[in-house]
C-alpha positions in Angstrom: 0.0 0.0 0.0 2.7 2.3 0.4 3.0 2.9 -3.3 -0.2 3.4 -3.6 -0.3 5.9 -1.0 2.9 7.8 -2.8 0.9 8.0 -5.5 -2.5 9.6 -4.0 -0.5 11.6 -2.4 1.3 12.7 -5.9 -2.1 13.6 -7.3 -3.8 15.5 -4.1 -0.6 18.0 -4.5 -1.5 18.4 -8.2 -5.2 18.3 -7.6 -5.4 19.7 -4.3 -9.0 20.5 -1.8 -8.2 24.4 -2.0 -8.3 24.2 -5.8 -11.9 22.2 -6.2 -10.2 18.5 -6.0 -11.0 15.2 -4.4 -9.1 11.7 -5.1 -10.8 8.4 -3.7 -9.2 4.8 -4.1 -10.9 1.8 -5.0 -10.1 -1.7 -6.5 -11.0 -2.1 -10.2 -12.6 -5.5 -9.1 -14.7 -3.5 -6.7 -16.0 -1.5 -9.8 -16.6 -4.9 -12.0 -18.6 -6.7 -9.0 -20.9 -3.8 -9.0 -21.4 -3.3 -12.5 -21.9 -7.2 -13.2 -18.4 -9.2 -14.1 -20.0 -10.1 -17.6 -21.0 -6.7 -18.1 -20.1 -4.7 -21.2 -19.1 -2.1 -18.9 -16.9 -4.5 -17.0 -12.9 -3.6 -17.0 -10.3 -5.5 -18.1 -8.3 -5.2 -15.1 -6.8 -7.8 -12.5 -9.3 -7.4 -9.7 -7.1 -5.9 -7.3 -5.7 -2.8 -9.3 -5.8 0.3 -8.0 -7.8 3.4 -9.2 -8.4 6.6 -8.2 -11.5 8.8 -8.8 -11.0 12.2 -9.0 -14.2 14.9 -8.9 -14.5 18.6 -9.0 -16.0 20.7 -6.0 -17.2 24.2 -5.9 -13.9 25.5 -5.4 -12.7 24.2 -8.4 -14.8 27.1 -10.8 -14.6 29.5 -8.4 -10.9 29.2 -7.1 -8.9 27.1 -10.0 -10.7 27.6 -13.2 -11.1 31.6 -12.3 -7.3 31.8 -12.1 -7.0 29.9 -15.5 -9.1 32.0 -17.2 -7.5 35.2 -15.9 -3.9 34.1 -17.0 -5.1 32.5 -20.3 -6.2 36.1 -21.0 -3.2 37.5 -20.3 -1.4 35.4 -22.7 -3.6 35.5 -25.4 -3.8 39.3 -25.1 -7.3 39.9 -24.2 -10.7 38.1 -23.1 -12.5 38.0 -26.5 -9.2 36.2 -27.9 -9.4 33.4 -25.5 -13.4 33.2 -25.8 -12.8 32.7 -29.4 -10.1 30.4 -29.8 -11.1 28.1 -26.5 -14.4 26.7 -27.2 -15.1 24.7 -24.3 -13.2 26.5 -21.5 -13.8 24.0 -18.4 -12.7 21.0 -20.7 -9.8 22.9 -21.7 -8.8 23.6 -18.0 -9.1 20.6 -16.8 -6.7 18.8 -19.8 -4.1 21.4 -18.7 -4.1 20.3 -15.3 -4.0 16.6 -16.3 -1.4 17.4 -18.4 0.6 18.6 -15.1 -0.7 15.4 -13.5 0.4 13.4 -16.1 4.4 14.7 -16.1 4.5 14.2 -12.1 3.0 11.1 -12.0 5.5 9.4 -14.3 7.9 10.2 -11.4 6.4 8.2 -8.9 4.7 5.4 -11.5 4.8 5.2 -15.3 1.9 3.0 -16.4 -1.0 4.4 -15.7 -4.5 5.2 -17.8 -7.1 8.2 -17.7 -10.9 7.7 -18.3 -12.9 10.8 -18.5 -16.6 11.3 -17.6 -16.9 11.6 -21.4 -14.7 8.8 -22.6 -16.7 6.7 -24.5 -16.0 3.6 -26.7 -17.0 3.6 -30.6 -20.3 2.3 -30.2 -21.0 5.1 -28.4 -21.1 3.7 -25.3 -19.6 5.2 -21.9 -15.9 3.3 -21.6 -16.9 3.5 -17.2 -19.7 4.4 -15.2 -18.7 7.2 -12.9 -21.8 7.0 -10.7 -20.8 3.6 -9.9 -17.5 4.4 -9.2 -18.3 7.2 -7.0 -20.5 5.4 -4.7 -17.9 2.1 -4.8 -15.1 4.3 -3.8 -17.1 6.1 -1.1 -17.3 9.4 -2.7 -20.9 9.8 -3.2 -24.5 7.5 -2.9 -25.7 6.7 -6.2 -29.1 6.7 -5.9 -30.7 3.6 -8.4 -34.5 4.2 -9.5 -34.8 0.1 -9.5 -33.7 0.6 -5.3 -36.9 2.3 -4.8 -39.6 0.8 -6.6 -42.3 -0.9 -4.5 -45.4 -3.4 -5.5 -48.0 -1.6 -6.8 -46.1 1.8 -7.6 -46.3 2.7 -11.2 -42.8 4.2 -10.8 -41.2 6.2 -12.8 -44.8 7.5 -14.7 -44.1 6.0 -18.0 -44.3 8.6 -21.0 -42.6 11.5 -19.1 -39.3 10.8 -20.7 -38.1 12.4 -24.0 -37.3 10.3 -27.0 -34.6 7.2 -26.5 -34.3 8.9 -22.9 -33.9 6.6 -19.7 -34.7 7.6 -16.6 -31.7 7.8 -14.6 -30.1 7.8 -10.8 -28.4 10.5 -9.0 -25.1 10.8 -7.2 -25.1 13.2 -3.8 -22.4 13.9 -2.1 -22.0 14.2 1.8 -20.7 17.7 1.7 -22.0 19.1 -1.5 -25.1 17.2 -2.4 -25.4 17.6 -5.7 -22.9 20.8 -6.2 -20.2 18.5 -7.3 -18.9 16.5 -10.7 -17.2 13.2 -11.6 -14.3 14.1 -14.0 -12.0 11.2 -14.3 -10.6 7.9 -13.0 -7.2 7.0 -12.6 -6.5 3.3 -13.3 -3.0 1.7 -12.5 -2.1 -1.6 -14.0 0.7 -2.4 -12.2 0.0 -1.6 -8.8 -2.5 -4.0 -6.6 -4.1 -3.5 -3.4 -5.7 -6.8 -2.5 -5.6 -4.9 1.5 -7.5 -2.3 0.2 -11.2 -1.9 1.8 -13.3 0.6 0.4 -15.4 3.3 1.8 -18.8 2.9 2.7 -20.9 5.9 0.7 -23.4 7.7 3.2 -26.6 8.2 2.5 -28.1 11.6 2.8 -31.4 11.3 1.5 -33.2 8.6 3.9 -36.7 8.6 3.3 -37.7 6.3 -0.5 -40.2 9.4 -1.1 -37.9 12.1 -0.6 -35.3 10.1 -3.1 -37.9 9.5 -5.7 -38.3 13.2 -6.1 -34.9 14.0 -6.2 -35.0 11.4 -8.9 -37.9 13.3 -10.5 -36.3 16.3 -10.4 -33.2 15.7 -11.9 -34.5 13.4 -14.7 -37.6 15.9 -15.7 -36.0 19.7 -14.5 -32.3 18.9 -14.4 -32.0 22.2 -16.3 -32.8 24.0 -12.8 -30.1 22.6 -11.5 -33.2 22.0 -8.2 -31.6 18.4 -8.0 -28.4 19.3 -6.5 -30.0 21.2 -3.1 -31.1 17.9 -1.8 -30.0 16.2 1.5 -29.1 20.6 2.1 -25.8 20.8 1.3 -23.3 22.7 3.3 -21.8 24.1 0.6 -23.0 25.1 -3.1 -22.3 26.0 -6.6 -21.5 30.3 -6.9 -24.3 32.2 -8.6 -21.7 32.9 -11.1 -20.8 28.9 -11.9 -24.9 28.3 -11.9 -25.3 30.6 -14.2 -22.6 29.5 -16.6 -23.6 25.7 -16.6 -27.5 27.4 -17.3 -26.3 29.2 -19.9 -26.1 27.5 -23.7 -22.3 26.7 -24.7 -21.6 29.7 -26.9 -22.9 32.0 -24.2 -20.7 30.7 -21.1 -17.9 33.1 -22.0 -19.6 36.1 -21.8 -20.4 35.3 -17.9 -16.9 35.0 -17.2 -15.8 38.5 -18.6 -16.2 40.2 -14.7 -12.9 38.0 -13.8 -11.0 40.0 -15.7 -11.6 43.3 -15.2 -9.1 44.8 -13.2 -6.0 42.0 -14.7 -4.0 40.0 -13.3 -5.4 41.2 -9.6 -8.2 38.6 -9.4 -6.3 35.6 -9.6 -5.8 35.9 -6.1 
């Protein structure tokens, strides 16, 4: 375990709490048990292989990704050039710091692989299931529509659902209910932790009532963002990051443009 603790360690000082980050270890097998071991979403992994999760906080827009955007600007010259030339500013941060991540961890262990929340395989189909991961690893309960069915419940209301759309569960985190994002797992052939005992997720939504509308309202008004408040989160998405994600993708820039008036001074 020591390795793998060297290596954790080597990705919380690139990824860091103060800067949005969170890293939490699992065993691939772990993963592949929940998921089914014949399933097509099943990794091809010695059971015992370490991986790490990683997820964005709050912090991470407000702290990390603010200070990006202010220095990109100053070295392209100005805010339009960056809004121009960047399309899709929070995917662009985070490759840069993975990059980072990348060059460090080659230090402490060479072999390692990246899935992203939108990795997907060419039929189309998600190469991992972050939900599952989080709530494996401990990071967050994934909350499963087919957990809270009962006899004689018509539930979900069948029809509500757009077309070739499936009603899906919802991930809440301890700390930030739903003001939080799975970005990536780490997976690390080489190095096994058979020791290793995951995290038991906690619940924070207890009542099957109370979970079947936070179901509702993610799958039918996710646009409103309403889904994240539940279990009352201590802390939350800024007003500023709220109304970015609401915004459609060629209008995000523009809510960024009052980070950098004034320069270089609000980076800090």
């Amino acid at each position: 375990m020591l390795h793998a603790e060297s290596i954790k360690h080597a990705v919380d000082q690139q990824l860091p709490t103060h800067d949005g980050f969170e890293s939490h270890m699992f065993r691939i097998g772990a993963y592949n048990q929940a998921v089914g071991e014949d399933s097509v979403f099943a990794l091809p992994y010695n059971d015992n292989t370490m991986a790490l999760l990683l997820l964005s906080t709050p912090d991470m827009f407000d702290v990390a990704f603010r200070k990006w955007v202010v220095l990109k600007t100053m070295e392209f010259g100005s805010f339009d050039d960056v809004a121009e030339l960047v399309s899709s500013p929070i995917q662009s941060f985070l490759e840069d710091r993975l990059e980072v991540l990348r060059e460090k961890l080659q230090k402490v262990e060479e072999n390692f692989e990246i899935l992203h929340d939108y990795s997907m395989t060419p039929q189309r189909r998600p190469k991992i299931l972050m939900q599952t991961c989080g709530h494996v690893a401990g990071a967050a309960f994934y909350y499963q529509p087919r957990d809270f069915q009962e006899e004689g419940l018509q539930w979900p209301a069948a029809g509500r659902m757009g077309p070739n759309l499936k009603f899906i569960g919802l991930s809440l985190h301890p700390v930030y209910g739903g003001h939080f994002a799975f970005r990536s797992v780490l997976i690390f052939p080489n190095v096994l932790i058979p020791e290793f005992q995951e995290s038991v997720p906690r619940p924070i939504l207890t009542d099957a009532e109370e979970v079947r509308t936070a179901l509702e309202k993610f799958n039918y008004n996710w646009k409103d963002s309403g889904f994240r408040d539940f279990g009352n989160p201590s802390r939350r998405y800024s007003t500023t990051q709220m109304e970015f994600f609401g915004r459609p993708v060629a209008e995000r820039w523009e809510v960024l443009r009052p980070w950098v008036e004034g320069g270089a001074k609000n980076i800090d």
